[in-house]
C-alpha positions, 0 to 999 in steps of 0.5 A, a space after each residue: 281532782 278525783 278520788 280513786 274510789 270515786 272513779 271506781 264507783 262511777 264504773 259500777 253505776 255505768 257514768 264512766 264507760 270505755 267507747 266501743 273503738 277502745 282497743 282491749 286490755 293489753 297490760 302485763 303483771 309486771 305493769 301492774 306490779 309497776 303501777 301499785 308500787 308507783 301509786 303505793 309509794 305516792 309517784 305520779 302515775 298520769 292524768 285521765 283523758 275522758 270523753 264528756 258526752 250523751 251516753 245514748 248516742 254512742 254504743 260502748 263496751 260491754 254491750 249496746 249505747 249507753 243509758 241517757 244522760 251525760 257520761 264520760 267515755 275513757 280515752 286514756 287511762 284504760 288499762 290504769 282504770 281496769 287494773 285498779 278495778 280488777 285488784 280494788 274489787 276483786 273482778 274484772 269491770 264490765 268493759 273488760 276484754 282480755 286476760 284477767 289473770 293480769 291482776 289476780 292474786 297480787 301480794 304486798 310483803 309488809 316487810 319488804 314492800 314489794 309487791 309480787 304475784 302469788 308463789 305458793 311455795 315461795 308465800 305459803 305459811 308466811 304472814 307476811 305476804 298480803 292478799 291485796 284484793 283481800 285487803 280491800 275487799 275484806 278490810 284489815 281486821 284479818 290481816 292484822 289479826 294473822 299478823 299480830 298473833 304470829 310469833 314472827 311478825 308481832 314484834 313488828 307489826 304496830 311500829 312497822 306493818 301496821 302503818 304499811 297496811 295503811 298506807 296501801 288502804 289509802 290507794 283507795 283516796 288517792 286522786 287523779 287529774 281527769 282532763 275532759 273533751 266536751 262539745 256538741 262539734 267533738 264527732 267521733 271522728 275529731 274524738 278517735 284523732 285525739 285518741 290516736 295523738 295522745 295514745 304515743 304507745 300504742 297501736 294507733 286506730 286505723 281509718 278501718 277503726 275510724 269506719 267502724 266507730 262511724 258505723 257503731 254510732 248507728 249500728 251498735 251491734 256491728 263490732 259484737 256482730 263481728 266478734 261473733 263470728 270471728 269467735 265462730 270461725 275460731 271454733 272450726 279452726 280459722 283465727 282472722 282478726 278484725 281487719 280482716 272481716 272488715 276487707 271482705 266487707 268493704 270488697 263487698 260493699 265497695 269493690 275497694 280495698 282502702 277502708 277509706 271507701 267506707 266513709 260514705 257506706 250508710 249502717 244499714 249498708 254497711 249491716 247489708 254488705 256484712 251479712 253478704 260477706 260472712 255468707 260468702 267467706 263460709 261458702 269461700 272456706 267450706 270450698 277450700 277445705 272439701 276441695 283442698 283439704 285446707 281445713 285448719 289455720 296453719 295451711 290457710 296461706 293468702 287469707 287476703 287473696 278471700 277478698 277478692 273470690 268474696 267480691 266475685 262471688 257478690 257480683 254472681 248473686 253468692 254463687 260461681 258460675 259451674 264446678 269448673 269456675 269454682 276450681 278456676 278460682 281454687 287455682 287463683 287462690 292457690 298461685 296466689 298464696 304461693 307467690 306471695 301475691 298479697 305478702 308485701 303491699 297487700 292493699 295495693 295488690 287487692 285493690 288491683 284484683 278488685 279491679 280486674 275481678 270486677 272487670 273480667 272474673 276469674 279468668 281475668 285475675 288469673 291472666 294477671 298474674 300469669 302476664 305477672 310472672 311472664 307467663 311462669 304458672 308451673 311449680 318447680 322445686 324451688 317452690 318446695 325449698 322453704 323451711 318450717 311450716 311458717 314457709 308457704 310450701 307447707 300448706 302447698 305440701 298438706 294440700 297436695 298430700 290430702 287431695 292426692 290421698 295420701 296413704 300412711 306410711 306404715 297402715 297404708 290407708 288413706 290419711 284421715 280414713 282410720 283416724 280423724 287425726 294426722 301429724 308431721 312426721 320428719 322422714 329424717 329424724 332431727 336429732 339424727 340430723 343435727 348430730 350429723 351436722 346439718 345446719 337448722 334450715 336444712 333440719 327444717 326442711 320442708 321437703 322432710 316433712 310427710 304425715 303419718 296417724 298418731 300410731 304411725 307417728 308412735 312407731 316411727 319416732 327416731 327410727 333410721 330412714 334406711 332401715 324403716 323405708 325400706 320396710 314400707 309399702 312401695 305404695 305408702 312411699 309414693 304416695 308422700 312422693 318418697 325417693 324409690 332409690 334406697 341410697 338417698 335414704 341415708 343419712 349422708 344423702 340427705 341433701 340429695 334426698 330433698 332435690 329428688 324430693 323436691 323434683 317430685 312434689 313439684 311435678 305432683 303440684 303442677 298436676 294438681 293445678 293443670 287439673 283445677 284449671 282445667 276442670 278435671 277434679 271429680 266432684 263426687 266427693 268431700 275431703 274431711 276436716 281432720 286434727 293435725 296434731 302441731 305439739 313438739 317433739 319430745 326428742 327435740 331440745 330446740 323445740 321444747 325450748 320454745 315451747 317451754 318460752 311461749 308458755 313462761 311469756 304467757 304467765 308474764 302477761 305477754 300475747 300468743 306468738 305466730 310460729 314458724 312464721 314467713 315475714 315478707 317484705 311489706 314493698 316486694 313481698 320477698 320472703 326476708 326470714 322464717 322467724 321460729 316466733 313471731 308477735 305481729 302486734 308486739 310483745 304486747 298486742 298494740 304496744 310496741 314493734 312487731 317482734 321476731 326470733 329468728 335463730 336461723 339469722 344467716 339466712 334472713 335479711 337483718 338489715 332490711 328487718 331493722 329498716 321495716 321496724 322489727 326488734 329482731 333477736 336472734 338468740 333465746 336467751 337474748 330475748 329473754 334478757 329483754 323481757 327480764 328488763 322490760 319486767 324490771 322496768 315496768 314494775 320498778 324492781 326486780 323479783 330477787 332469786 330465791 335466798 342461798 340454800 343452807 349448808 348442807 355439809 359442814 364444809 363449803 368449798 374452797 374459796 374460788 373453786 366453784 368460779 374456776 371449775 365454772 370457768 374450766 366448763 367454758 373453756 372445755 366448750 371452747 376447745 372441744 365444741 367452739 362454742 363460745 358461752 359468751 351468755 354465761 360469761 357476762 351473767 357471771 360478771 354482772 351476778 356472779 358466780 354462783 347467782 349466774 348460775 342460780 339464775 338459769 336453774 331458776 329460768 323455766 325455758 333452758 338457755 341457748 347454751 344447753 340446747 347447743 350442748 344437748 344438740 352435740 350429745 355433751 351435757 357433760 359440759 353442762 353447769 347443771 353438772 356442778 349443780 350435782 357435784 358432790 363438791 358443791 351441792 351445800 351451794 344449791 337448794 333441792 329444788 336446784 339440785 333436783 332441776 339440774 338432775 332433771 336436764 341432765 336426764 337428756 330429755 329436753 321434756 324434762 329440762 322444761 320442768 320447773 322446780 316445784 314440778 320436781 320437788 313434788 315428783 314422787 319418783 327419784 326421777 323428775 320426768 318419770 314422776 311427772 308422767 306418773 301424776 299425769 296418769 293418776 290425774 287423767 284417771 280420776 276424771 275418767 273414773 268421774 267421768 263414768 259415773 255420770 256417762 254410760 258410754 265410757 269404757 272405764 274397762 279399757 281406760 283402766 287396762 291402758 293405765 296398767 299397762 303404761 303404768 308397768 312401763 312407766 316402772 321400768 323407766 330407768 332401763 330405757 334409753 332416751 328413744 324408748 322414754 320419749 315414745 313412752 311420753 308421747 303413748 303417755 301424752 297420748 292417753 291423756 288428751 281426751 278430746 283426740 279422735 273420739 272424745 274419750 269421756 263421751 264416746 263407747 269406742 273413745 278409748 279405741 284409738 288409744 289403745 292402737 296407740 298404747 300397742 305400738 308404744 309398747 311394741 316399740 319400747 319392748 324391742 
């Protein structure tokens, strides 16, 4: 048995080290919560598992082979180890890869023994709460002294606190079991398959992992090198993770693709074929983008179809034979992406085209997948009927628009040439959209998206097809493939507008792939990385809803999601749903089955999900009940609401008023709209009344029903109205009150705020405030900024914070149209990395102030 302290101390003196197969650190706060509370209240919390072997031999995390000498390799207990290093010692181990704000700030209540993460409105003034890294940094003579000498808490502390304190202390003495491998015959090998048997929860080391760790023990520099240029490719826009490098370098070593094919590659091969592959994947990427304009990873579809031109491009010495075999290779790529060629079973459909590559070329693997589709190459409409840019058209869509110059719709310049940055623009505004009653699939249609420049986009937020089409350019329209016939236009058309506009995008494609094929695209020019701009739309609830529930998930811990992403199925490759997010490795990376949202869920197939493993939810707030309890059960308690406000009126109301007025909301949503409210139903059996609703105002992503209720235009109906109503405000604190108002405001931006957002708002209005704060902050760091760097027009910055800053005075005048084009002016201004970096370039501020002009045009009409 060892002593905690003792293990801590062999990390610092580099004798307990990770391996470098070792995946990063993937715990959540509330595992870490769970952990201190298991290890404070003496339950078992697991033996470690450690490797005993010469440190010189194998290379490690945190840097190249270990020191000689014997040391101990972790193999489970990894995340235990980190997270009690990271709260003993304040700081993250040297081995450490991932997010250290997983156990930062952690606080221990003497009173109720629970340990939660740092609130600062919830903790701030109150002794109570205890800085447990403080607490064993520091020792305990600042903690008692701030205990004792409260009015609040002396009373307590010998008899009760004093001993708690303690208690935790003793964390430091407490002992684990460590198991050890030891043996001259435990190769790597053998040590990676005791890995993956007794790691039961999490991702398992794939025979690509077992290469490389083969590898690393001759070349300790392979996985660094890796993440090197991963984290390269990561900085000009294109996220690939280290399966994928590790295809292209096997294509290149082996013109295979099971990594299995590795076993028999030597390191100084294996560091050969690598430095080939990244040399092949940039030419690769530098083609598609100047030809294609695929400059970003959004539109980068088929990633595994690189393999394959990387492997042809090793066999022609890293370059293609002329312009023409280069384009006949774009061709390939894109047939390839669009029809899912590596969607399904992508290992068996690459090691086939390795094959065929090998054999004939470029013109071969073409052949392949013509003889594939009987000869069908042509794009159609069909292809152009996906939805969300998840869909594989969308990148289809962006190519055809860049290549083809595409103009802006109001300017009429070609996209890119007046400002580096670009976004989508929904010919249909959504709102429009779904208050006529179109289903979300059809909201989300791709062949409704165009792309306009930030001033364009400005202008033409919500605006009413049939009246702004008609005042654009007939060649701004047909040059995004718009419909010329002006009854297509309207809303009750819409349908009708997507098949013509389909027909007309899949007669541009086929164009744009006879020209490649054919070797007919001009040379003489490159097509310009520019921004595109993903951030949603203030006018949308559902959009906001996800964002606001990416980013609650995040704090929690949890891993970044996909979204908008295509799941296809693994054995046809056939497209089995669109999910709005999408956590390919699990809620938490390696842990778990990929997980899915999929709102749309009439439209995916369910069943053949569950069969391939995905936990598939198909409602918000059925997938934030699941994270809840996941939290619940990791940490082994729950963080309770907030204690019931004070009175603040002599009298409550009526005993059952509020539960039947409740009731009276579900009922009225019931027969007016059909909705049935089936969530608050059972929140209000399981919490009651007035804690079910307490819980959704606390909730910082709204719930599915206040979506659903924005979306009709009936917010009436909302329980945020009861939060406010005079009968029953002594129920609720100001910080509910002040975010029921703030949803109430119809603005889905402003139902995300949390409630210290808006107790801290300086205007009555929550969202005018927070866009208040966002200028005043932005121009303190211009104002900083200027005093260290001649370049920035401080002049201007000022003129355009003025003028916002009047608008934002008349803030309730406007209607819900003109707040969102003023937050968007406003979101605008205080992005200094746009089109020219605000705060390095003499002309930074120009774009803003086109964007601020238009704004301002637009909300004075």
């Amino acid at each position: 048995m060892t002593k905690l302290s003792t293990i801590l101390d062999q990390v610092d003196a580099g004798s307990m080290l990770l391996p470098e197969f070792q995946r990063g650190y993937v715990w959540n706060r509330d595992q870490v919560r769970g952990l201190m509370r298991s290890l404070y209240l003496g339950y078992p919390v697991g033996a470690l598992l450690v490797w005993e072997t010469e440190g010189a031999a194998q290379p490690v995390r945190g840097g190249g082979p270990a020191e000689a000498g014997q040391k101990q390799m972790l193999l489970d207990g990894q995340q235990r180890v980190t997270t009690l290093y990271g709260i003993v010692r304040g700081t993250a181990p040297v081995f450490f890869e991932g997010d250290p704000a997983a156990f930062t700030g952690l606080r221990f209540n003497v009173e109720t023994e629970a340990f939660q993460f740092h609130a600062p409105i919830k903790m701030k003034d109150d002794p109570r709460w205890v800085d447990v890294t403080a607490l064993f940094r520091d020792g305990i003579s600042a903690v008692a002294r701030s205990l004792n000498e409260h009015p609040e808490t002396a009373e307590s502390f010998y008899t009760e606190y004093l001993p708690r304190i303690q208690n935790l202390i003793n964390i430091r003495d407490r002992e684990f079991h460590i198991e050890q491998i030891t043996g001259a015959d435990k190769t790597v090998d053998v040590v990676v398959d005791i890995f993956n048997r007794v790691n039961s929860g999490g991702t398992k080391l794939s025979k690509g992992d077992l290469a490389l760790a083969r590898i690393c023990s001759e070349w300790a520099d392979a996985r660094p090198t890796m993440r090197r240029n991963l984290d390269r490719w990561a900085e000009q826009g294109f996220r690939f993770n280290a399966d994928w490098l590790l295809r292209n370098t096997n294509a290149v070593a082996t013109g295979r693709a099971p990594f299995s094919a590795l076993e028999n590659v030597a390191a100084d091969e294996f560091q050969d074929a690598l430095t080939h592959t990244l040399h092949h994947v940039d030419h690769v990427l530098y083609l598609i983008g100047s030809r294609l304009g695929v400059d970003h990873d959004r539109v980068l579809f088929g990633r595994y179809a690189v393999p394959v031109i990387t492997r042809h491009l090793h066999n022609r010495g890293g370059r293609f034979a002329d312009g023409a075999e280069a384009d006949k290779a774009l061709y390939w790529y894109v047939h390839a992406a669009l029809r899912g060629r590596f969607a399904g079973a992508s290992e068996t459909a690459l090691a086939k085209d390795l094959e065929i590559v090998d054999a004939g070329g470029i013109d071969a693997v073409i052949a392949a997948l013509s003889r594939s589709r009987k000869g069908a190459m042509r794009i159609d409409a069909q292809d152009f009927e996906g939805v969300g840019r998840g869909a594989r058209s969308y990148p289809l869509l962006y190519l055809l628009t860049r290549v083809r110059d595409g103009l802006d719709l109001v300017s009429g310049n070609v996209l890119g040439s007046e400002s580096s940055a670009i976004e989508v623009h929904e010919i249909f505004p959504k709102a429009a959209l779904v208050k006529a009653g179109y289903s979300r699939a059809e909201v989300n249609a791709i062949a409704n998206f165009s792309f306009v420049g930030p001033a364009s986009g400005v202008q033409l937020s919500g605006a009413d097809p049939a009246r702004y089409l008609a005042e654009l350019s007939e060649d701004a329209r047909r040059s995004q493939w718009i419909p010329e016939d002006p009854a297509l236009w309207r809303i009750e058309r819409y349908r009708d507008f997507l098949d013509a506009r389909r027909e007309l995008l899949a007669q541009a494609a086929t164009g744009l792939m006879d020209d490649l094929l054919a070797g007919r695209m001009p040379w003489n020019r490159e097509l310009q990385a520019v921004d595109v701009r993903e951030e949603a739309t203030e006018s949308d609830a559902r959009a906001a809803q996800l964002a606001s529930l990416v980013e609650e998930f995040a704090d929690l811990g949890f891993a970044t999601p996909e979204r908008d992403a295509e799941i296809p199925d693994v054995d046809t490759g056939r497209v089995l749903a669109v999910a709005e997010l999408y956590w390919e490795r699990g809620l938490q990376a390696g842990q778990g089955n990929p997980v899915l949202l999929e709102l749309d869920h009439e439209d995916a197939d369910l069943p053949r999900l569950a069969e391939l493993g995905y936990d598939v939810f198909t409602t918000v707030d059925a997938l934030r009940g699941y994270v809840q309890r996941l939290g619940e059960e990791a940490a082994g308690d729950a963080e309770g609401l907030p204690e019931p406000a004070e009175p603040l009126v002599d009298e409550r109301p009526a005993d059952g008023e509020f539960e039947k007025a409740l009731y009276g909301l579900i009922e009225a949503c019931r027969i007016q709209l059909g909705y049935n409210a089936q969530n608050m139903r059972e929140l209000i059996y399981q919490y009651g009344p007035a804690d079910a609703v307490r819980r959704i105002l606390n909730s910082r992503t709204v719930s599915d029903g206040y979506v659903r209720l924005w979306e009709a235009g009936r917010l009436d109906l909302a329980i945020e109205t009861l939060v406010v109503d005079p009968r029953f405000v002594a129920m609720f604190s100001p910080e509910e009150r002040a975010v029921a108002q703030s949803r109430l405001n119809r603005s889905p931006a402003a139902a995300t705020r949390t409630g210290a957002q808006a107790t801290a708002a300086r205007s009555s209005d929550p969202e005018q405030g927070q866009l208040a704060r966002r200028l005043a902050q932005h121009l303190r760091v211009v104002r900083a900024a200027a005093t260290e760097n001649e370049f920035v027009d401080l002049p201007l910055a000022e003129q355009l914070h003025t003028r916002l800053g009047e608008a934002l005075d008349r803030w309730p005048e406007y209607d819900a149209e003109q707040r969102g084009v003023l937050t968007q002016a406003v979101s605008y201004l205080v992005r200094t990395d746009d089109e020219e970096n605000d705060l390095r370039s003499p002309v930074g501020f120009d774009d803003d102030a086109e964007v601020v002009e238009v704004a301002l045009r637009r909300i004075s009409r």
